[in-house]
C-alpha positions as CSV (number, residue, x, y, z in Angstrom):
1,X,38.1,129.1,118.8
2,X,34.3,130.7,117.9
3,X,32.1,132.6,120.3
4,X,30.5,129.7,120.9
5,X,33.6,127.3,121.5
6,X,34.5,129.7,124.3
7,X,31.2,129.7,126.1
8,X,31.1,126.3,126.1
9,X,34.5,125.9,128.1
10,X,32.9,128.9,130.0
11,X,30.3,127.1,130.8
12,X,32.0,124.2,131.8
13,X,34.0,125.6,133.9
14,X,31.1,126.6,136.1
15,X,29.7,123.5,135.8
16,X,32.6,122.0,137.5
17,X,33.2,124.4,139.6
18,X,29.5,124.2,140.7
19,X,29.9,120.2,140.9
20,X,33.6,120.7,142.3
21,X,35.2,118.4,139.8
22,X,38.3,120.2,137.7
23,X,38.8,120.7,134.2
24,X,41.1,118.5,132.9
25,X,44.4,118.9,130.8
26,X,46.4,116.9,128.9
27,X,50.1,118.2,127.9
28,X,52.6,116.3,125.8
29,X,56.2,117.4,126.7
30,X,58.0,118.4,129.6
31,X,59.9,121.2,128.4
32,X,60.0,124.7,130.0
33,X,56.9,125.9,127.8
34,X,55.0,122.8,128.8
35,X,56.3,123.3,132.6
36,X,55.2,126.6,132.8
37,X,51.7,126.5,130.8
38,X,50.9,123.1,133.6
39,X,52.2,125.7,136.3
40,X,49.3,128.5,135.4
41,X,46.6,126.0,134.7
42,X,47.1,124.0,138.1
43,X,46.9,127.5,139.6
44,X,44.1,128.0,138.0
45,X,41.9,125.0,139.0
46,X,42.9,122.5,136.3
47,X,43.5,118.8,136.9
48,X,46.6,118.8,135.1
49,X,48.4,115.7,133.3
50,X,52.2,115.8,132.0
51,X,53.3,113.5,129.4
52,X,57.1,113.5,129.5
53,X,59.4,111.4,126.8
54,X,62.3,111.6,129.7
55,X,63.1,108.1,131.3
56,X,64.0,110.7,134.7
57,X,62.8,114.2,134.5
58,X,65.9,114.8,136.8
59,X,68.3,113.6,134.9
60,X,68.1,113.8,131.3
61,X,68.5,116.7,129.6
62,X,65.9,118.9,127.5
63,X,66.7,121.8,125.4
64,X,65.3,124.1,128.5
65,X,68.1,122.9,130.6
66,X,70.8,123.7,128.2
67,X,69.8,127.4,127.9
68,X,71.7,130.1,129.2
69,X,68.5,132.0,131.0
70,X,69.3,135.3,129.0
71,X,66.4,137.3,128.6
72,X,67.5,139.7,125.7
73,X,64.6,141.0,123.8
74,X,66.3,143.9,122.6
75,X,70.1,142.9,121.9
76,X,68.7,140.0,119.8
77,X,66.6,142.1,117.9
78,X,69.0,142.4,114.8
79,X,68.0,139.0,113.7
80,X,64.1,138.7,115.6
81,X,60.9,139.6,114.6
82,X,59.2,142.6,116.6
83,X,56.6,139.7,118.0
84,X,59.7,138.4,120.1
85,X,60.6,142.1,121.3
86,X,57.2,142.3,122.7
87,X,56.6,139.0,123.9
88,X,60.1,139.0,125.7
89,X,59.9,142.5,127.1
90,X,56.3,141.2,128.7
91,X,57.5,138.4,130.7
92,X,60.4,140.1,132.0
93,X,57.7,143.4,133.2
94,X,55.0,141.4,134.0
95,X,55.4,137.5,134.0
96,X,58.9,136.4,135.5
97,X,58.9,138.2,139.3
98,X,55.3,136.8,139.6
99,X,56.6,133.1,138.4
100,X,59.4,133.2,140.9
101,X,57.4,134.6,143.9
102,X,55.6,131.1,144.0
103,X,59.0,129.0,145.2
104,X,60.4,129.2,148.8
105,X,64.0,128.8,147.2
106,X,65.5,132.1,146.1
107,X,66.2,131.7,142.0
108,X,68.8,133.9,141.5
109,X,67.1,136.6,138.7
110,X,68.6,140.0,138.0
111,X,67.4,142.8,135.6
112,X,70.7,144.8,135.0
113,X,70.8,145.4,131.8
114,X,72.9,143.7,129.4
115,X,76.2,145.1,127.4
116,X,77.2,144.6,123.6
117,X,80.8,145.5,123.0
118,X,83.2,145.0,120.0
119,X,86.9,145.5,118.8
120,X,87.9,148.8,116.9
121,X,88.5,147.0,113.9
122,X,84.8,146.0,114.0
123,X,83.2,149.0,113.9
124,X,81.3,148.3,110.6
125,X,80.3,145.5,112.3
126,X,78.5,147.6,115.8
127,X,77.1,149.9,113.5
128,X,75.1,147.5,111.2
129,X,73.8,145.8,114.4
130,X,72.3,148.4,115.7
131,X,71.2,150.5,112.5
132,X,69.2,146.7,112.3
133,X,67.8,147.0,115.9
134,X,67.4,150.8,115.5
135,X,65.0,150.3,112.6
136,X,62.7,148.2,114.2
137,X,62.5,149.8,117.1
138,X,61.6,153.2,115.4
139,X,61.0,156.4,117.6
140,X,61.4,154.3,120.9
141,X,65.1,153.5,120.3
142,X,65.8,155.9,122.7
143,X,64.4,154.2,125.5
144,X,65.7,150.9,124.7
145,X,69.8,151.4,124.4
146,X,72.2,153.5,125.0
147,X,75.6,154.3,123.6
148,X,79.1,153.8,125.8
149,X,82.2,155.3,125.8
150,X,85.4,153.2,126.8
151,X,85.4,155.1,130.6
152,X,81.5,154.5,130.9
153,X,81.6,150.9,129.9
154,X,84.6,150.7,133.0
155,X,82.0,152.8,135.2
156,X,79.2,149.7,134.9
157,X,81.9,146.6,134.2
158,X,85.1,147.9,136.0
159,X,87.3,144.8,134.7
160,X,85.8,145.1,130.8
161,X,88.7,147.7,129.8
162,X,89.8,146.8,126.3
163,X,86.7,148.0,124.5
164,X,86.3,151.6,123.1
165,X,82.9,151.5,122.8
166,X,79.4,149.8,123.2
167,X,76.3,149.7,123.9
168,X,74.0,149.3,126.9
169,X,70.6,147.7,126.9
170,X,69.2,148.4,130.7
171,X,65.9,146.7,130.0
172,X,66.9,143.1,129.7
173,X,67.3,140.9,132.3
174,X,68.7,136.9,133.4
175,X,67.5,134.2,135.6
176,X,68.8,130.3,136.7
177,X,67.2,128.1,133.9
178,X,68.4,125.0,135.7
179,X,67.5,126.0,139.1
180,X,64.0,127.5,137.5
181,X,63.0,124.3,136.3
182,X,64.2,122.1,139.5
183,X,62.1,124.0,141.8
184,X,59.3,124.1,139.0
185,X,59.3,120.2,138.4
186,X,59.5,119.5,142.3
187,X,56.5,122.4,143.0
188,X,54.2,120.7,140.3
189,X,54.6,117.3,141.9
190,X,53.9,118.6,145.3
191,X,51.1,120.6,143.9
192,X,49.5,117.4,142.5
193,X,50.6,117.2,139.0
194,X,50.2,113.5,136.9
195,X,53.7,113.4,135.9
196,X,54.1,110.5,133.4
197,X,58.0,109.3,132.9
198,X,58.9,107.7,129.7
199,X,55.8,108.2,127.9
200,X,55.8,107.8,124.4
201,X,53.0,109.9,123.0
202,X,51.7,108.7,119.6
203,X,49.5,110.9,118.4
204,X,47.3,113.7,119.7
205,X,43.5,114.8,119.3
206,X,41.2,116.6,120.3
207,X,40.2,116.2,124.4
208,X,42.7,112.8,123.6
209,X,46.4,111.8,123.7
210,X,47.5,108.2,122.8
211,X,50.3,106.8,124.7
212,X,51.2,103.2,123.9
213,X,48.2,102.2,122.3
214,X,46.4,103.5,125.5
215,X,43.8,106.7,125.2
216,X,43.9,109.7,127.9
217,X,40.8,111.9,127.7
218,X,40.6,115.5,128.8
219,X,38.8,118.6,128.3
220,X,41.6,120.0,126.9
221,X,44.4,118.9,124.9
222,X,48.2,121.1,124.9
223,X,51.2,120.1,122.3
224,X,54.0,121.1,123.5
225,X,56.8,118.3,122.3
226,X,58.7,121.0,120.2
227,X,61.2,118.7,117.6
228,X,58.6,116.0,118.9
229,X,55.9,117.1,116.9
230,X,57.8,117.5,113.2
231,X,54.5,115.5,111.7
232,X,52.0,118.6,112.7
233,X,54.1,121.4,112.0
234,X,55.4,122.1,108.6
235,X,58.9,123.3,108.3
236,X,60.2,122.2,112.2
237,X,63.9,122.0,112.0
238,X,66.4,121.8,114.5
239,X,68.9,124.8,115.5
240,X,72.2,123.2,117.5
241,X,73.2,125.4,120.4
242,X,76.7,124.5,122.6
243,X,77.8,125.8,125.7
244,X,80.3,126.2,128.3
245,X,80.1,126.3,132.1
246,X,83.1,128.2,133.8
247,X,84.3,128.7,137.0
248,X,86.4,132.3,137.1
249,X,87.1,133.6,140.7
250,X,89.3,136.4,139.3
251,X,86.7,137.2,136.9
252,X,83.8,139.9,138.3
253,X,81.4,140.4,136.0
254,X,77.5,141.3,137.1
255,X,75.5,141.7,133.7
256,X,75.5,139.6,130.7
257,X,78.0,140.7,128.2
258,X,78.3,140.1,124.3
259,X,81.1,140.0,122.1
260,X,80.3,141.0,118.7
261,X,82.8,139.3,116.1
262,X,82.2,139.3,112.1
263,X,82.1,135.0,112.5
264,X,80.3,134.6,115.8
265,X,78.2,136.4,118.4
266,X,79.6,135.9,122.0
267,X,78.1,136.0,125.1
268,X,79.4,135.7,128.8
269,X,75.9,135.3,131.1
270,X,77.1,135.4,134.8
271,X,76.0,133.0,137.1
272,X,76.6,133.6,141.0
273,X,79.7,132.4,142.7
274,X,82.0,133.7,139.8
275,X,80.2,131.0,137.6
276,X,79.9,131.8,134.1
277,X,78.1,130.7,131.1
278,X,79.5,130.9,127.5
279,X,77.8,130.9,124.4
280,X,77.6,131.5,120.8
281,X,76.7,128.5,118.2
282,X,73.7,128.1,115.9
283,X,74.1,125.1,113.9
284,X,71.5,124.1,111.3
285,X,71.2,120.4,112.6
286,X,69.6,117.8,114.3
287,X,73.0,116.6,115.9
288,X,73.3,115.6,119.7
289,X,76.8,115.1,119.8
290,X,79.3,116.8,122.5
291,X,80.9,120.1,121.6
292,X,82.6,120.6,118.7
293,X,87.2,121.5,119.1
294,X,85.9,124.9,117.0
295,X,83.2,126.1,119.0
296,X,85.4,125.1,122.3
297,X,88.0,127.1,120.7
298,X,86.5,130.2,120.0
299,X,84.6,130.1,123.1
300,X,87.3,130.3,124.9
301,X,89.5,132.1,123.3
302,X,87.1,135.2,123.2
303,X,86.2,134.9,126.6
304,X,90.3,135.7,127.2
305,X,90.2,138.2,124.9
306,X,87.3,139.9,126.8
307,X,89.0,139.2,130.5
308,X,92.5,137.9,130.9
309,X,91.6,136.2,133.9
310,X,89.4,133.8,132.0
311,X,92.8,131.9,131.5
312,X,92.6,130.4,134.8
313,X,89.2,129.6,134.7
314,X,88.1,125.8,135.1
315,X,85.8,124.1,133.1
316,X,82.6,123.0,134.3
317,X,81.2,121.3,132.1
318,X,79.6,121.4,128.6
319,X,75.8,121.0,126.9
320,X,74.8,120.5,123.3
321,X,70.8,120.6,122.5
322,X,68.6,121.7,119.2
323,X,66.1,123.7,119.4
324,X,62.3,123.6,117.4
325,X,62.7,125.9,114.7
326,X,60.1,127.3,112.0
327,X,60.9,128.7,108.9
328,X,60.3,132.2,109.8
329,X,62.0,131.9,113.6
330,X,58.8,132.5,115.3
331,X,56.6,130.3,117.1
332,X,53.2,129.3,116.0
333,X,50.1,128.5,118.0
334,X,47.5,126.0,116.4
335,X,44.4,125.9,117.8
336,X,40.9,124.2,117.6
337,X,38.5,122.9,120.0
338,X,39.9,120.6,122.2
339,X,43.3,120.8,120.8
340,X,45.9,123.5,121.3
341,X,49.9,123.0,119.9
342,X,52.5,125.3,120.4
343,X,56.3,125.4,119.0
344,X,58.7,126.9,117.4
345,X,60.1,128.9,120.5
346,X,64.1,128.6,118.8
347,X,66.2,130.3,121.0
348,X,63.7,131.8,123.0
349,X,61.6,129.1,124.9
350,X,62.5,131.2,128.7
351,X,62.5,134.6,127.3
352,X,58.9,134.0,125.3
353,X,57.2,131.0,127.1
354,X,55.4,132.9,129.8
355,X,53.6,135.3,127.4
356,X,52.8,132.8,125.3
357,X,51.4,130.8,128.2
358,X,49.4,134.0,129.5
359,X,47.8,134.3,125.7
360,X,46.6,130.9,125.7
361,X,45.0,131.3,129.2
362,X,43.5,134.6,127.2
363,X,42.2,131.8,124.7
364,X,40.9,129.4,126.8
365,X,38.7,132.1,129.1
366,X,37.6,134.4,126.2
367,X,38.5,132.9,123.0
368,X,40.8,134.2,119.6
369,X,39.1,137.8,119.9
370,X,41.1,137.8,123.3
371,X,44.8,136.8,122.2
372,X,47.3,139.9,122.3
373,X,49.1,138.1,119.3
374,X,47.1,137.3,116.6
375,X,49.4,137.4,114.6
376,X,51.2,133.8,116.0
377,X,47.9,132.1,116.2
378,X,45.8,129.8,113.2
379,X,43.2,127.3,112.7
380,X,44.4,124.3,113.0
381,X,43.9,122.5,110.1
């Protein structure tokens, strides 16, 4: 956006103001990114319009409603880009308590840190992890783990005993995805949002989406249809993630905890009411199918191995969804006036989408010399 882009959506935001009409948005998709960015733009003013694929926003699944809520900036840091460190460890410091102070139901949100633990025979294993986190981090390292001996991993997880060591990451944090975006969907509509079911969306412009041969206008346009929009974003591929819902009473756990295996990377997210969440798998597909016999398998088999009492746990119930992908894991922000698209949020849409959010609302006030990550944004072209 130029200087004088920016003005001009200054200026017509006074306008309005002035004349007491509303700006108006158009967003395709009805993911949590898309959820979120109609959530600070209706609170903002904004006449807002939601294009959503979904035949009943209640009841079919998105990739948001298969996520595990783990917001791990730093314990997923081996394999992320230092963009995701900082975007994540925003939104859980600035963006998340605010988001959830807006709903009258409770959404159950903790920030207790997370733990990473692994078997002796592992060790290699531990210490190339964190060497990986260690170097990007730098001289703030310090800050951002800890290491654990066997007696104080028991003194934060009493029933985690069979692990000599770990390591504790006390910054990270959790939340209720599927309770998040219930109360978000329900506090839109009541709020006034243009919620449009089964739509289609055929192509996008600038200040224009067409849906079924039919042309929307607004002042501002938002692409947010992650594997929906593979025709403007080079390189979109889908990443298959599977999980299991538990219910353990004889399990106690209160942080998120990962398993760190040569094959896969476990983790056990706690839900309340001895509910658990299990989760590991990142497939390079586009497949929707159920869960796979190996991924069930060493689900469960290395949440026994972490507590014995996950032997009499029932199962809840299982999800499989893909995820927008970019070549280099990071999302991209294309922008021009009139037009804004945003994807590639992987396996990060909950832990990333409210910074990214709060950078384009940087855009849209002050323009591109405003953004606090440059680095994500481009012309679109």
């Amino acid at each position: 956006m130029t200087i004088y882009q920016s003005f001009r959506i200054q200026i017509l935001n006074l306008l309005r103001a002035a004349l007491k009409f509303k700006m108006k948005a158009g967003i395709a998709g009805g993911g949590i990114l898309g959820q979120l960015l109609a959530f600070a733009l209706i609170n903002t003013g904004w006449d807002v319009t939601l294009f959503d694929f979904r035949n009943d926003f209640r009841k079919k699944k998105t990739c948001s409603e298969t996520a595990a809520g783990l917001l791990s900036p730093i314990a997923e840091l081996n394999k992320n880009d230092l963009s995701i460190f900082k975007l994540g460890l925003e939104a859980i410091e600035q963006h998340w308590r605010q988001v959830l102070a807006h709903f009258d139901e409770k959404i159950y949100f903790q920030r207790k840190g997370s733990l990473l633990v692994s078997y002796k025979k592992d060790d290699a294993e531990l210490t190339h992890y964190i060497q990986l986190i260690s170097e990007k981090l730098g001289n703030s390292q310090n800050e951002h783990y800890q290491f654990l001996s066997q007696d104080e991993i028991k003194k934060l997880e009493p029933q985690i005993t069979r692990f000599q060591q770990g390591y504790y990451f006390p910054a990270e944090a959790q939340l209720d995805s599927q309770a998040l975006l219930k109360n978000l969907q329900e506090k839109l509509i009541a709020n006034g949002i243009h919620w449009i079911e089964n739509a289609y969306v055929q192509q996008l412009y600038p200040g224009k989406i067409r849906v079924e041969n039919n042309d929307h206008l607004f002042d501002l346009v938002f692409d947010c249809r992650g594997l929906g929009a593979k025709n403007e974003f080079e390189n979109l591929r889908s990443v298959r993630g599977e999980l299991v819902w538990l219910h353990a009473p004889l399990v106690n756990i209160t942080r998120p905890i990962r398993l760190l295996h040569p094959r896969y990377s476990l983790y056990i997210a706690p839900r309340p009411d001895h509910h658990y969440i299990l989760g590991t798998s990142e497939i390079e597909s586009d497949d929707l199918s159920p869960i796979s016999v190996r991924t069930m398998l060493e689900l469960l088999t290395a949440a026994y191995s972490i507590h014995p009492n996950f032997s009499e746990a029932r199962v809840i119930n299982t999800a499989t969804h893909c995820r927008p992908t970019l070549a280099d894991n990071l999302p991209k922000i294309k922008y021009s006036e009139g037009l804004i698209a945003i994807n590639g949020l992987y396996r990060h849409g909950f832990l990333i989408a409210p910074s990214l959010v709060y950078d384009v609302l940087r855009w849209i006030e002050q323009g591109i010399s405003a953004v606090h990550y440059p680095q994500l944004w481009e012309i679109y072209q």
